[in-house]
C-alpha positions in Angstrom: 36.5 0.6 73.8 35.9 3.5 76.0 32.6 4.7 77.1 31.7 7.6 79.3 28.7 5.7 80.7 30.8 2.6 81.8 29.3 1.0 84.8 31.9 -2.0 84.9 36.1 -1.2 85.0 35.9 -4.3 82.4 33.3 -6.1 80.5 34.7 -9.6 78.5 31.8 -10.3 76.4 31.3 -13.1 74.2 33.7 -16.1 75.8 32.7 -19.2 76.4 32.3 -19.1 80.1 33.7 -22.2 81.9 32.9 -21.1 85.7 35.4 -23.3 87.5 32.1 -25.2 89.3 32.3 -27.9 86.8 29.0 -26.9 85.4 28.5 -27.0 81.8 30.0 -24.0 79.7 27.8 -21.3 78.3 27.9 -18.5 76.1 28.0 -15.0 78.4 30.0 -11.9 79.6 32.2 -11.5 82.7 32.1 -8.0 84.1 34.6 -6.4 87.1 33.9 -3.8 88.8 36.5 -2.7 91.9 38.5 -5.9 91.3 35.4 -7.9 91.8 33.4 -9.9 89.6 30.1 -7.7 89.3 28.1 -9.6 86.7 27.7 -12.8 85.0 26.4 -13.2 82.0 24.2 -11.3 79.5 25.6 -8.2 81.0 24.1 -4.7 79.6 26.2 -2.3 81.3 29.3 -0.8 79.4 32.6 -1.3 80.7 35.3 1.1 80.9 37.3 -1.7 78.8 35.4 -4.1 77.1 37.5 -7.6 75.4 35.4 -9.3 72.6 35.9 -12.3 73.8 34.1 -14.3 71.1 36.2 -18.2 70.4 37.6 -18.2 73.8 36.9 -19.9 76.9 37.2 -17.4 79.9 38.0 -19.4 83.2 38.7 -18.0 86.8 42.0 -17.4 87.4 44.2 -20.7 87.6 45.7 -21.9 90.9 49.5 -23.4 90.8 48.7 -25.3 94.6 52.8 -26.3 95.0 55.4 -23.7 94.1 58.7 -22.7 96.0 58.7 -19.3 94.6 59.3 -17.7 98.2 62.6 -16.6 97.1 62.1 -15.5 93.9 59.0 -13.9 94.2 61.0 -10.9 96.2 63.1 -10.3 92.8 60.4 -11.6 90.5 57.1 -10.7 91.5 55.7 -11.6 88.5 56.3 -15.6 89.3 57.4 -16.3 86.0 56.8 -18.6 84.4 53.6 -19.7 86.3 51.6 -16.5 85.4 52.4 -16.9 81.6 50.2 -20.2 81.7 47.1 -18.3 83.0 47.9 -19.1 86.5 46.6 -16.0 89.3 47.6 -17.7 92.0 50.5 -19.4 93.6 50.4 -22.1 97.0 54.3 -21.3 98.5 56.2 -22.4 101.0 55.9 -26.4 100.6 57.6 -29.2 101.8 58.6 -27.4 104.7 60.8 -24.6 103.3 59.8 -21.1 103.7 62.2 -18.1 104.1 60.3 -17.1 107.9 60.8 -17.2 110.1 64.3 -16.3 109.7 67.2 -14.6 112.0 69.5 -12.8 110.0 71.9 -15.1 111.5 70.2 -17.9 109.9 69.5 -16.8 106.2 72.6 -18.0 104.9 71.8 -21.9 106.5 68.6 -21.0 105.3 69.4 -20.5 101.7 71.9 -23.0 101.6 68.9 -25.6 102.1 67.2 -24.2 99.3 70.5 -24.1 97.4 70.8 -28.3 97.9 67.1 -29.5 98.8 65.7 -27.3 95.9 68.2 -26.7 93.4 67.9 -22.6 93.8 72.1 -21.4 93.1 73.3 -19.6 96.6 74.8 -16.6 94.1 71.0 -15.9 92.6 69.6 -16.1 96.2 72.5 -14.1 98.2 72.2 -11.3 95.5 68.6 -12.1 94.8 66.5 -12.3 98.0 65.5 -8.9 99.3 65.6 -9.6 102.9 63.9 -7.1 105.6 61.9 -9.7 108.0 62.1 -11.9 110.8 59.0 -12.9 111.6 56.5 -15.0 109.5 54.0 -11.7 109.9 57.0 -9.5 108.6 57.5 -11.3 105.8 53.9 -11.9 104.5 53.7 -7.9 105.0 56.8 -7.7 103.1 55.4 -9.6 100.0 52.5 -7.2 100.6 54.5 -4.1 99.8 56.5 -5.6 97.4 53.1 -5.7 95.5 53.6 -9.3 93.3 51.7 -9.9 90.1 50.4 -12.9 91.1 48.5 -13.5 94.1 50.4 -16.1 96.9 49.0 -18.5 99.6 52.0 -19.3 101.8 52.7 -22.3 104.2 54.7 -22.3 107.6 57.5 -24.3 107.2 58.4 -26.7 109.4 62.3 -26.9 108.8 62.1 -22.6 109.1 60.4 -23.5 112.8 62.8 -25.6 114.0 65.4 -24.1 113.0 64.3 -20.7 114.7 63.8 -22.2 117.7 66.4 -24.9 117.6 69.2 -23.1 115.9 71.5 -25.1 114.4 70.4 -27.9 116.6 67.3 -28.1 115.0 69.6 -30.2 112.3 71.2 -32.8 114.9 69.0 -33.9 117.0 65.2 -34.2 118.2 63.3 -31.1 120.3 62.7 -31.1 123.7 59.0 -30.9 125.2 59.4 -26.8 125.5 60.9 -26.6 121.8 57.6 -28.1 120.6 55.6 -26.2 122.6 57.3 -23.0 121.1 56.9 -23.9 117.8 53.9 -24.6 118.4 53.3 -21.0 119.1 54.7 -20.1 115.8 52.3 -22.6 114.3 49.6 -20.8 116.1 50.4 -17.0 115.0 50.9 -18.4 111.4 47.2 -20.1 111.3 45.8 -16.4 112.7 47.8 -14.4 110.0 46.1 -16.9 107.3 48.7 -19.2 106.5 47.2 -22.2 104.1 48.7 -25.2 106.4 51.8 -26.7 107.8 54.4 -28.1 105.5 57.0 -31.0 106.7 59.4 -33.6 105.1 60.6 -36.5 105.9 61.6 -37.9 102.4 65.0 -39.3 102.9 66.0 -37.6 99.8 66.1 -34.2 101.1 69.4 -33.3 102.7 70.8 -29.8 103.1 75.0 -29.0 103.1 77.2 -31.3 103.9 74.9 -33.7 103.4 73.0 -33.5 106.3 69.3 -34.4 106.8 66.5 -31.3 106.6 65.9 -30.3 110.0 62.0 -31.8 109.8 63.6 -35.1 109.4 64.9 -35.1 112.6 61.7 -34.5 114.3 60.3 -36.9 116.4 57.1 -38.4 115.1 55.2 -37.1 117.9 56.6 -33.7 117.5 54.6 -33.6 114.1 51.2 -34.8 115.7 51.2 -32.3 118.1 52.4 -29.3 115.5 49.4 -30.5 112.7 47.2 -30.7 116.1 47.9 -26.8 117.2 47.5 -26.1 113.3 44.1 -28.1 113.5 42.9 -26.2 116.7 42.5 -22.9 114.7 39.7 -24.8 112.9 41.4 -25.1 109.2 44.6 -25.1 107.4 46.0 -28.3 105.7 49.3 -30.4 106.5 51.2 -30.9 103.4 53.9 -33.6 103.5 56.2 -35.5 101.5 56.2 -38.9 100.9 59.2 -41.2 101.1 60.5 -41.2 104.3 59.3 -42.8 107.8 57.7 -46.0 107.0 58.3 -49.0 105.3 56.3 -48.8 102.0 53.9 -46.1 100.7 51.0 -47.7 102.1 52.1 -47.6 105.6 52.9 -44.1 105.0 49.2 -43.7 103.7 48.3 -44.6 107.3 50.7 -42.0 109.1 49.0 -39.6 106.5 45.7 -40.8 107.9 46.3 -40.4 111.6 48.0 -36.9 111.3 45.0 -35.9 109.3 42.7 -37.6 112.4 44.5 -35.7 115.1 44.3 -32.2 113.1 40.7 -32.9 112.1 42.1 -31.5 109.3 42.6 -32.6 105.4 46.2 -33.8 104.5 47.7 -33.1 101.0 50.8 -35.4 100.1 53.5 -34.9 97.8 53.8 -36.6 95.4 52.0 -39.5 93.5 53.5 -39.8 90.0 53.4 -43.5 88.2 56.8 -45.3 88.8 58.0 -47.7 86.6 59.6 -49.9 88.9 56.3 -50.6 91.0 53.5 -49.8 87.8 50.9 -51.2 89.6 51.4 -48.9 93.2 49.8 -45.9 92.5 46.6 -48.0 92.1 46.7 -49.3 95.6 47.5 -46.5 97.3 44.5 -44.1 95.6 41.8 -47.1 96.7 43.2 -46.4 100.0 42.9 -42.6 99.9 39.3 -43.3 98.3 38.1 -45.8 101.4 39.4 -43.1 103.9 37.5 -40.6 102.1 34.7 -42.6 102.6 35.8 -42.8 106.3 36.0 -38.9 106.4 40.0 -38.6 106.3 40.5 -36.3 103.6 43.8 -36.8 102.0 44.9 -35.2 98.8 47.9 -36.6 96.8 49.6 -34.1 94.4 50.1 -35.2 91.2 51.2 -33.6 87.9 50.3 -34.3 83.8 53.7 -34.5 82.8 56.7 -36.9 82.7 59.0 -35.9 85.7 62.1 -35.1 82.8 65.1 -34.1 84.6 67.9 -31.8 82.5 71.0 -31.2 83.5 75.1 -29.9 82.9 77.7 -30.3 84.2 78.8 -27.2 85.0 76.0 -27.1 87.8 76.6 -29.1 90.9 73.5 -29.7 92.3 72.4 -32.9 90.1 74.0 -35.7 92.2 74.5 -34.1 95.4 72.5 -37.0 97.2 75.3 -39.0 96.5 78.4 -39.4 99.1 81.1 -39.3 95.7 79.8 -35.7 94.9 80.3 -34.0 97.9 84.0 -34.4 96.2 82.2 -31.7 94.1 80.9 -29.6 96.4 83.8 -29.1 98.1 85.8 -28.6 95.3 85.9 -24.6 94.2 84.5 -24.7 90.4 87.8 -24.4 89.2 88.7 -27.4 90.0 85.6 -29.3 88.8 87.4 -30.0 85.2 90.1 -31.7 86.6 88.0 -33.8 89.1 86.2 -35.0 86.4 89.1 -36.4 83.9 90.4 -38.0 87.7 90.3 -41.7 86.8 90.0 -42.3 90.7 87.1 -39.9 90.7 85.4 -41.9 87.7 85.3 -45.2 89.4 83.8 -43.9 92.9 81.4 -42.5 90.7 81.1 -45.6 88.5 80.5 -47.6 91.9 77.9 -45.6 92.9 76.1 -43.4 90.9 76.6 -45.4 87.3 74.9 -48.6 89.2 71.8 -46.9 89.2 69.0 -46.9 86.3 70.1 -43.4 84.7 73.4 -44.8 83.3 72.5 -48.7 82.6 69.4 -47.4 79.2 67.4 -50.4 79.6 64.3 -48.2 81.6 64.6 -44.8 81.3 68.3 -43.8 79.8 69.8 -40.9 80.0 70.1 -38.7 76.2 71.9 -35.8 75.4 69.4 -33.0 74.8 71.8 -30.4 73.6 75.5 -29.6 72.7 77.3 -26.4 72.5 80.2 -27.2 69.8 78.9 -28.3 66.3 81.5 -30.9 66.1 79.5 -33.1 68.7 76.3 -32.3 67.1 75.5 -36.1 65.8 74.9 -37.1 69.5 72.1 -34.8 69.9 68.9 -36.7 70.9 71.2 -40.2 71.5 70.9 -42.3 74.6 74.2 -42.1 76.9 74.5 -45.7 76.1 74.5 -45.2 71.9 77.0 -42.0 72.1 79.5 -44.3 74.5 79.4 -47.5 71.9 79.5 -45.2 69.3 82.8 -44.0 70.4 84.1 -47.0 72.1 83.9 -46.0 75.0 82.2 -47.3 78.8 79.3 -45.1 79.4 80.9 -43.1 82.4 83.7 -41.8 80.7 81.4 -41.4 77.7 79.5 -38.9 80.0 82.2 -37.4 81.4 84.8 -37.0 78.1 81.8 -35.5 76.3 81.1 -32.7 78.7 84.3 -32.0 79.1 84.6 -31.8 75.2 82.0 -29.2 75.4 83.2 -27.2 78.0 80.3 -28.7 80.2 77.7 -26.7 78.7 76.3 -30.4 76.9 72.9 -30.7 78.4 71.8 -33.9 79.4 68.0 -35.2 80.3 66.6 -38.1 81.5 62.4 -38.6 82.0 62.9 -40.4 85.3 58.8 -41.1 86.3 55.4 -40.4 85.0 56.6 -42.2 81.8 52.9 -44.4 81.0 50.5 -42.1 79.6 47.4 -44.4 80.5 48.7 -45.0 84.2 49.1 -40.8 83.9 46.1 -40.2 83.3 44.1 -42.5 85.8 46.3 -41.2 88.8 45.5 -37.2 87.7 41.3 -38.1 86.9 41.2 -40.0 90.2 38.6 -37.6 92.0 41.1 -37.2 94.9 44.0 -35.8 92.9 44.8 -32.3 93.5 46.4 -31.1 90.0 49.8 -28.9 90.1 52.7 -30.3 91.6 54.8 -27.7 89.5 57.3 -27.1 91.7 57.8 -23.9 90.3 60.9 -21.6 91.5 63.1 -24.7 92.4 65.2 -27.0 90.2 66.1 -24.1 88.3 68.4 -25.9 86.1 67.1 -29.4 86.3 63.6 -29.1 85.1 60.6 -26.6 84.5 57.1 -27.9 85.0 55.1 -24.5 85.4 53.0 -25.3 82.6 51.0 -27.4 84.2 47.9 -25.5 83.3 48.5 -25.2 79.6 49.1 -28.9 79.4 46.7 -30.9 81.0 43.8 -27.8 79.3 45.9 -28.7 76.2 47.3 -32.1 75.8 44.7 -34.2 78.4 41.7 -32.2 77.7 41.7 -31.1 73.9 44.0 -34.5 72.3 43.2 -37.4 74.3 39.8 -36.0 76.1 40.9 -37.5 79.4 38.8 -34.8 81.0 35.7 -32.6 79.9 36.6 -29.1 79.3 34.4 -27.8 82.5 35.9 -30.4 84.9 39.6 -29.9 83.5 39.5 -26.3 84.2 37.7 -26.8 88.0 40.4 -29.4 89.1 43.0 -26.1 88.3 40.2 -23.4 90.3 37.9 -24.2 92.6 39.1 -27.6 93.6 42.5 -26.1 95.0 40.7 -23.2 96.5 38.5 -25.1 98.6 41.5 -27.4 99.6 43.6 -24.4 100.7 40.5 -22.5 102.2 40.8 -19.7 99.3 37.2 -19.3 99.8 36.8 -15.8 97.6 38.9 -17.4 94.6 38.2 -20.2 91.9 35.2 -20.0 90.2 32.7 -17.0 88.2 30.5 -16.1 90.4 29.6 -11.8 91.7 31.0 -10.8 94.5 33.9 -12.7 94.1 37.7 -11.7 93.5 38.6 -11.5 89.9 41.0 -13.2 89.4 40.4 -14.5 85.6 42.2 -16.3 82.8 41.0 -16.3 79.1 42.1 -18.9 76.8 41.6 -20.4 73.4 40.8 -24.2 74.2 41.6 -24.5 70.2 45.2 -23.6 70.9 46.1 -23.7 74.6 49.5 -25.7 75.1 52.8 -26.0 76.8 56.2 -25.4 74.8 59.4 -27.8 75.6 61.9 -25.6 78.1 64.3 -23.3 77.1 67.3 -22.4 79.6 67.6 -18.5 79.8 70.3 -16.5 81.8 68.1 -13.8 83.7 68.9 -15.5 87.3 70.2 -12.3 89.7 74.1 -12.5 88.9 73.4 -13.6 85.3 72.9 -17.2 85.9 70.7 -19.7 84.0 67.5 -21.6 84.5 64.8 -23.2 82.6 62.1 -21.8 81.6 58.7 -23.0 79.8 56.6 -20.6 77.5 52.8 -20.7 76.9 50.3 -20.8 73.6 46.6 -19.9 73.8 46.5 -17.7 76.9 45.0 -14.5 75.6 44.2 -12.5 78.8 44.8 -12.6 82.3 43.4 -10.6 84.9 44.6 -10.5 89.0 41.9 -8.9 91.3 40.9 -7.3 87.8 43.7 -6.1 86.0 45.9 -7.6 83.8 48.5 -8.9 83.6 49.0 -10.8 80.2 47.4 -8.8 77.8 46.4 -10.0 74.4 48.9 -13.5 74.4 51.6 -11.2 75.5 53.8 -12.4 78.0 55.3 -9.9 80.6 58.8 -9.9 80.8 59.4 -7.7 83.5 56.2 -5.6 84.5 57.0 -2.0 85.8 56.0 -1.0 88.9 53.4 -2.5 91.8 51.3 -5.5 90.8 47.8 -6.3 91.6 48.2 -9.2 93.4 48.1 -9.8 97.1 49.1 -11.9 99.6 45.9 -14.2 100.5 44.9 -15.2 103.9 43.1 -18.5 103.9 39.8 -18.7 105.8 
């Protein structure tokens, strides 16, 4: 509707207004004026555009706190497929990896780390990655003129650091005095230019080429303490880490968390706390500990997700058991060769040794199926464990995994849910008060897993079917809780004057679909991705961007979204 005595750009009128505060919804209008929220609820001004919102909830935009769509964002700057699930917003550069600062002599070592650590292919990212920066200023300005439809938060990295003051010794050994006080430096520009935090690793399960640990890992504990101290002397940011690495069990790690977060002054967030199957009782223990240390005034954050961690997988990729010393036979092998190393009998039993010890071959906790087949003739194995499809055809479950990929000209997929398994034990880790929602990991694992609707489901599955959360506080744990952790201070809730960044959805409908692999990689090549129902509108600094429950595809031209500096 168009009128010539519009005071607003937009008017929603009608929704049920769900204001991200956790306040109880109400019955109102939303108008934008200048990409700003101008009014809140019974507005009598005309808009320019108005929506008749009437049956659906309209939320501020959604916030997707841990994405790694640095990369991808500078082919796809629509961050798909976060922004189909109503998500404005994406936190980048976590765990430690960010693309700046970067010499152009490092971007290959650079991408070759995101090839192994986070499953991105080296062919999408050599032809994919639009490179033109240096600096962590140059690239931020980059994303800028790149004009993304979403907006992004970015991390420095602390791998990226090191290694651009290291060099290649940033992956051998630890930094002298002066090579922390220069990153340090780095630190300090990022913090001014409104970086969101630090992110490190030190899980032991990140490992670049050749098998060798992320340079973070090799950082000396005290090297950390004084980097999240320079970060905490520009009076905010956050440190986000991985767990998994330095200490003996998770709850001594709790207590590493807790001094970094006492030298900074500043909150921690930790990746990840899902419910594991092998210790079902942990995740209790270590959220009373975060609890007593909020009570202390350490702020720590876990990062947990709705979903079952489900890992799918081919064979024609190489990236699934890279962690393991018998597939570097793999990676070194040129793909043309992978056939053959597979049907080697020698090859089997190293693999057998190793690999086929562990919990994904033996189906008595959490067994590997086959999710998909392309020749018909294998069809009836479709949705069997590994374990049934190799006593079915006589065979031992390795070559059982092997002789039916092999049959299908490795395109069978495979899948396995590895954690998060325990609905009930789900849902008291993500209600916990502490719990920052999101843990997408959107952009990585391309072929392994999709988990980017994180929104849809928990608004969906947790908040409509099981009522593990009210509507209000299910939508502020996705707004305003991650935009006062990240210092997003102007995004999150309704309120005038602030950015308008809005999603509108119908809480009837709203849901996550299962993953589909598509082939729209830069080169051709696949990845997973996971569609949305019930998102009817979504507007970035107040204009949209899905329009009606469409999805964008591939949007034309500049976006509205911007690269936000944390305050």
């Amino acid at each position: 509707m168009t009128t010539r005595t519009a005071t607003h750009d937009l008017v929603i009128r009608g929704g049920l207004l769900v204001d991200g505060t956790g306040a109880p919804a109400r019955p109102g209008d939303v108008a934008v004026r200048d990409g700003r929220l101008s009014e809140i609820g019974a507005v009598r001004g005309r808009g320019t555009r108005e929506i008749d919102a009437a049956g659906l909830a309209v939320a501020p935009g959604f916030i997707d706190p841990h994405t790694h769509y640095d990369a991808q964002i500078t082919w796809d700057p629509l961050a798909s497929c976060s922004s189909w699930h109503g998500v404005t917003t994406v936190v980048m550069g976590n765990c430690g990896f960010t693309l700046a600062p970067c010499r152009e002599a490092d971007r290959e070592t650079l991408m070759r780390m995101l090839t192994y650590v986070e499953g991105m292919p080296l062919e999408a990212l050599t032809r994919g990655i639009r490179w033109g920066w240096e600096t962590f200023a140059q690239y931020l300005d980059g994303l800028e003129r790149l004009g993304p439809w979403t907006n992004v938060a970015c991390f420095i990295g602390h791998s990226a650091i090191r290694q651009y003051v290291m060099g290649d010794a940033a992956w051998e050994r630890e930094a002298t005095a002066d090579e922390v006080t220069r990153m340090g430096h780095l630190v300090t520009e990022a913090m001014a230019l409104g970086a969101v935090g630090l992110s490190s690793t030190t899980n032991k399960n990140h490992v670049g080429d050749r098998g060798r640990p992320v340079p973070s890992r090799l950082a000396h504990e005290d090297e950390l303490t004084s980097l999240v101290r320079v970060m905490g002397a520009s009076g905010r940011g956050i440190l986000e880490l991985t767990i998994g690495g330095t200490r003996p069990d998770r709850l001594a790690e709790i207590e590493r968390f807790a001094e970094l977060a006492r030298a900074a002054r500043r909150p921690v967030t930790l990746v990840s706390l899902r419910h594991n199957p092998s210790h079902p009782a942990e995740h209790r223990a270590l959220l009373a500990r975060i609890e007593a240390l909020a009570r202390e005034g350490v702020e720590i954050y876990p990062q947990v997700t709705t979903a079952p961690l489900t890992a799918t997988f081919d064979l024609a990729s190489a990236f699934v058991f890279f962690r393991f010393p018998v597939w570097k036979r793999v990676l070194d092998a040129p793909v043309s060769g992978w056939r053959a190393l597979f049907r080697d009998a020698g090859f089997r039993e190293e693999f057998r040794a190793s690999v086929g010890r562990t919990p994904l071959f033996r189906g008595d906790t959490a067994p590997l199926r086959v999710q998909s087949v392309g020749a018909a003739a294998l069809e009836p194995f479709v949705g069997l464990a590994l374990t049934d499809v190799a006593a079915r055809r006589g065979q031992d479950v390795i070559d059982a995994f092997f002789d039916l990929a092999l049959e299908d000209d490795l395109r069978t997929q495979f899948t396995v849910a590895v954690m998060n398994t325990d609905a009930a034990a789900v849902a008291e880790i993500f209600t916990h008060p502490r719990s920052l929602i999101g843990l997408s990991d959107a952009g990585a694992h391309l072929t392994l897993f999709c988990e980017a609707g994180q929104t849809s489901r928990l608004l969906g599955h947790w908040v409509r079917e099981r009522g593990a959360l009210s509507l209000e506080e299910g939508v502020r744990r996705i707004t305003s809780m991650p935009a006062e952790v990240f210092g997003l201070r102007d995004r999150g809730r309704l309120r005038a004057g602030l950015a308008a960044d809005i999603t509108v959805f119908d809480p009837r409908t709203i849901a996550d679909h299962e993953p589909e692999l598509v082939h729209d990689l830069p080169g051709g090549g696949p990845r997973l991705v996971q569609r949305a129902s019930g998102i009817a509108w979504s507007f970035v600094n107040g204009l949209p961007v899905v329009e009606e429950g469409r999805m964008p595809e591939a949007p034309p031209g500049r976006g509205p979204g911007r690269v936000l500096r944390a305050a």
